[in-house]
C-alpha positions in Angstrom: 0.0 0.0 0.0 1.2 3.2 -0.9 0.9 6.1 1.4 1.4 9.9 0.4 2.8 12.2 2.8 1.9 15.6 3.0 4.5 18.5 2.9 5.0 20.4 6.3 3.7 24.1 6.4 6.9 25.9 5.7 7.6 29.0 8.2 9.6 31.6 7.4 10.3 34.0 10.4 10.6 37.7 9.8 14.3 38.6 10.9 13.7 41.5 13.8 14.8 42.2 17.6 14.6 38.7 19.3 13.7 36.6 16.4 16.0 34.6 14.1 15.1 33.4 10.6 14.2 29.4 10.2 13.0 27.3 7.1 11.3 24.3 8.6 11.2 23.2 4.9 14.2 22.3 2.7 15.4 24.1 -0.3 14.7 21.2 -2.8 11.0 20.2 -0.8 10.1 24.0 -1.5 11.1 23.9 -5.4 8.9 20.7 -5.3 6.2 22.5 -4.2 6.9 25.6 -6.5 7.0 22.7 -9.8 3.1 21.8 -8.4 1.5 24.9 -8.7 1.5 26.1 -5.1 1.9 29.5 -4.1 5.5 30.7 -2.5 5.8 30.5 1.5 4.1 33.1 3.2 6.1 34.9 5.8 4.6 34.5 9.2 5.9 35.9 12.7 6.4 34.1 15.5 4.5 35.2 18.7 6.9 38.0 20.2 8.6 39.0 17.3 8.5 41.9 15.9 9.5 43.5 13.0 9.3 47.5 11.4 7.0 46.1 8.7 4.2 45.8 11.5 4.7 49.5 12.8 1.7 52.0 12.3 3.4 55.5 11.8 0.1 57.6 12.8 -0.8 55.2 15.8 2.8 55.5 16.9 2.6 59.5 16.1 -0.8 59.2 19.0 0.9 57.2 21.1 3.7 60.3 21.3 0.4 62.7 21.7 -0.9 60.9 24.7 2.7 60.7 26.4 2.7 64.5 26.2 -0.5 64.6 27.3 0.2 62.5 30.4 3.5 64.7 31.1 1.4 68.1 31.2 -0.8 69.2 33.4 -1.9 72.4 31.3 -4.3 72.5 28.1 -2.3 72.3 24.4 -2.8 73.9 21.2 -2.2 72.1 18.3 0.7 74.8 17.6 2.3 73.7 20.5 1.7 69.7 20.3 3.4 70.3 16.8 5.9 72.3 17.9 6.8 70.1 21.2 7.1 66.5 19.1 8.5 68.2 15.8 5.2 66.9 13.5 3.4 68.4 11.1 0.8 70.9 12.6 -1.8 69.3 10.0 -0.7 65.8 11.4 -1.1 67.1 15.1 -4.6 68.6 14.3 -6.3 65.0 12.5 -4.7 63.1 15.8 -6.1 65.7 18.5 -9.5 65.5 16.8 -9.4 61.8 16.5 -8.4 61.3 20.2 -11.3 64.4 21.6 -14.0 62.3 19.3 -12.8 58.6 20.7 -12.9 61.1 24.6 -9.6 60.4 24.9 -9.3 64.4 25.1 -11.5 67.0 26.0 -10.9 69.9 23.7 -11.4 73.7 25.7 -11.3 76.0 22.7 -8.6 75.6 20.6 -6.8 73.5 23.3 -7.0 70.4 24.2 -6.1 68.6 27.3 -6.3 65.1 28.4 -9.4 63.9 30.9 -8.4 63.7 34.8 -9.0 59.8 34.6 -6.8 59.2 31.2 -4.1 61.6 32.6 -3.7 59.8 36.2 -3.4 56.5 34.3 -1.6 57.9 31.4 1.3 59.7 33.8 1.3 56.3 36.3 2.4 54.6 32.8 4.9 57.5 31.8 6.5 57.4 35.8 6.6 52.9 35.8 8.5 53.2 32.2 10.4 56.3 33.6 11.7 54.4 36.8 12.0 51.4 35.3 14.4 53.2 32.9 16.5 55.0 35.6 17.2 52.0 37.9 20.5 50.8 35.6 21.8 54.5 35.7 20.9 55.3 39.2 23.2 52.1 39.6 25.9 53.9 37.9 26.1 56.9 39.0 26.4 55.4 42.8 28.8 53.6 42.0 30.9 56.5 40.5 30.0 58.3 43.2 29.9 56.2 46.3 27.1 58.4 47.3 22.8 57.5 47.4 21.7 58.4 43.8 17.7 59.3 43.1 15.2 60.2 41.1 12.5 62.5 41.6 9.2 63.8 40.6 7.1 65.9 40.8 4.2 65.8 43.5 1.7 68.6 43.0 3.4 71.6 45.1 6.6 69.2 46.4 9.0 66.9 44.8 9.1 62.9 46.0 11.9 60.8 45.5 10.7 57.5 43.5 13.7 55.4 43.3 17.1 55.3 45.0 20.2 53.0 44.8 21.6 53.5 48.2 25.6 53.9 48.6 27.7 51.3 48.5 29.8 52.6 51.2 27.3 54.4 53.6 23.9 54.7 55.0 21.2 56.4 53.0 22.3 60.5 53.4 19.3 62.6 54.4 16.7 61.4 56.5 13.4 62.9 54.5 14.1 62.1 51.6 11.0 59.1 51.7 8.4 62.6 52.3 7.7 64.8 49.7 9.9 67.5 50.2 9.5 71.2 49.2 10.7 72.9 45.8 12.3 75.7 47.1 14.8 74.3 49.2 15.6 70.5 47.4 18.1 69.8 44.7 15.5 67.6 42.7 12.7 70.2 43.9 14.9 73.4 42.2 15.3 71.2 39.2 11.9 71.7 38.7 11.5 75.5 39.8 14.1 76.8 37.5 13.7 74.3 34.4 9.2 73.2 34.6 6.6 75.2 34.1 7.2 78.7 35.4 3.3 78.6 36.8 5.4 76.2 39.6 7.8 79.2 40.0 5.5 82.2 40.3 3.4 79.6 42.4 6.3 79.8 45.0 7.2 83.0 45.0 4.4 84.3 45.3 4.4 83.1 49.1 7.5 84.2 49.8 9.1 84.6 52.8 9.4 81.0 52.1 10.4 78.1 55.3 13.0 77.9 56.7 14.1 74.7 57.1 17.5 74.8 57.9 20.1 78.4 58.3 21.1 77.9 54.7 17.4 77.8 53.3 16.7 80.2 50.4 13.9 82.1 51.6 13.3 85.7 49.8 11.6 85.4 46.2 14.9 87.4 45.0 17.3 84.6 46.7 15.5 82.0 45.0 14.9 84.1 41.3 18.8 84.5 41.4 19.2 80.3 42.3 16.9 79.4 39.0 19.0 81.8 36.8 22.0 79.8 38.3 20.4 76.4 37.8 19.7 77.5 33.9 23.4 78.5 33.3 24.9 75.5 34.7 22.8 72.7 34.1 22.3 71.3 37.6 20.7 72.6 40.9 22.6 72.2 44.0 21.2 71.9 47.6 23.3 73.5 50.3 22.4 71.9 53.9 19.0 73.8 53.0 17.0 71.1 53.1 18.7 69.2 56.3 21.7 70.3 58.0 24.4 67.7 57.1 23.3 66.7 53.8 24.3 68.3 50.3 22.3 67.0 47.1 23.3 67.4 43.3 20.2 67.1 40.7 20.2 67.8 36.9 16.8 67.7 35.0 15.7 64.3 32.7 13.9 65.5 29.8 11.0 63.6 28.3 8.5 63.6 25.1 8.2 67.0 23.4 11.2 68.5 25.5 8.8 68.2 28.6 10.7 68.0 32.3 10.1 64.6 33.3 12.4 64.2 36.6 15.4 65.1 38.0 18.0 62.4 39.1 21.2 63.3 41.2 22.5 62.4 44.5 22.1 63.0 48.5 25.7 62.5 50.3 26.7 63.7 53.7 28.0 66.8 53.7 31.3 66.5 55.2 32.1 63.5 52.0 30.4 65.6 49.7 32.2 68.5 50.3 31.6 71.9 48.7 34.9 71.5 46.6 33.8 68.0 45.7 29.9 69.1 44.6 31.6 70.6 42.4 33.3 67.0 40.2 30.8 65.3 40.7 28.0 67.5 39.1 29.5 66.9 35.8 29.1 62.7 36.6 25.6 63.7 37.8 24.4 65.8 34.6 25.9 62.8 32.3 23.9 60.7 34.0 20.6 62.9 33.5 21.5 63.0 29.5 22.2 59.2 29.7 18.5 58.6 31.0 16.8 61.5 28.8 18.7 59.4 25.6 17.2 56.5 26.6 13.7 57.2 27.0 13.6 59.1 23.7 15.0 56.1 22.0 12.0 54.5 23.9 9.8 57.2 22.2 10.8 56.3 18.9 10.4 52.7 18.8 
């Protein structure tokens, strides 16, 4: 009896990140099937590959909208959506009416802003990536440093401290740094005064005389205009024992999506290790490492 054996589906994976290219079916099986009429091998992907050829440009282009939106806590114009993420305006305009017609934006005139439930969720997502990213440089920079390197973000009127890699050498430096701690008188909190939204600044100035809450606190509006105009020049934003008498910080800004300030990474050391002298070669380490983690999340962006 004579038995006929069917040829094998023949799979041809789609070379990409994580996937390598295999031919289940032999060269001279595959012209065999060619000779009977059948129709070439159809490309098929594995489950977790992926390849370029599977990208959507304009739901990648939304994607970059919403992250935006989640980053922002003020209305945009279309203009400034455009302008922020570099796309056409006409682009910007067919994506903020799509996402306000799906209510995935409320528009207010010619703005647009995202709705309180889809901007909570939308920033948790942005701050899990964001930390998620900064653990490997917060790593780093501790152990360039010897010091506790963290990141920070911002918590309505304050400035919490999300992630740490603690010293290898010492105990944590600073004991408050687990509290929200105020803008005005924190590394990671000037960060965010002098380089944010300049509503945050005029916010804090305009209750001024500030708290004191060490000797070395900037308290006038004038003291602390003059420290942002510092912070802008140099790149970095240091903290003085004004926070907590014995502790020194270093912070430099982490940009994200559309040039937006995402966080501010740097480190808290005792002050008698991290001596004035010594802020001072370390900063650069500590701005490298804010330009190491704003690289990688716009690589992040673009995928």
């Amino acid at each position: 009896m004579e038995t006929t054996l069917k040829s094998a589906p023949v799979w041809i994976v789609p070379e990409g990140p994580g996937v390598a290219s295999v031919a289940v079916l032999g060269s001279a099986a595959s012209h065999s099937l060619r000779e009977a009429g059948h129709p070439s091998p159809v490309k098929r992907a594995i489950p977790g590959g992926t390849t370029r050829e599977y990208r959507i440009p304009n739901l990648a282009r939304a994607c970059q909208v919403l992250r935006l939106f989640a980053s922002s806590d003020d209305p945009l114009s279309s203009s400034a959506v455009a302008r922020q993420l570099k796309m056409p305006r006409t682009t910007v305009l067919r994506i903020l009416h799509t996402l306000a017609a799906e209510r995935l934006l409320r528009r207010r005139g010619f703005d647009f802003a995202a709705s309180p439930e889809l901007h909570t969720g939308l920033r948790s997502i942005a701050d899990t990536a964001l930390c998620a990213a900064a653990v490997p440089v917060l790593n780093e920079i501790s152990q360039l440093t010897g010091e506790t390197a963290c990141l920070a973000l911002l918590a309505g009127d304050k400035v919490a401290v999300v992630e740490t890699c603690d010293s290898p050498y010492a105990p944590r430096a600073g004991s408050g740094v687990s509290a929200p701690m105020d803008l005005h008188c924190a590394a990671f909190g000037k960060v965010f005064l002098a380089l944010g939204p300049r509503a945050c600044l005029g916010t804090v100035l305009a209750g001024a005389p500030l708290q004191a809450r060490t000797p070395r606190t900037l308290t006038t509006a004038e003291a602390l205009a003059a420290e942002c105009s510092r912070i802008v020049r140099q790149g970095y934003a240091l903290d003085n024992e004004e926070y907590e008498e014995g502790v020194r910080g270093l912070a430099a800004p982490v940009w994200g999506s559309g040039s937006v300030l995402a966080a501010a990474i740097g480190v808290l050391a005792s002050a008698a290790t991290l001596t004035e002298q010594r802020a001072s070669d370390v900063a650069p380490l500590v701005v490298q490492a804010a330009k190491k983690l704003t690289a990688t999340l716009a690589q992040q962006t673009s995928r």
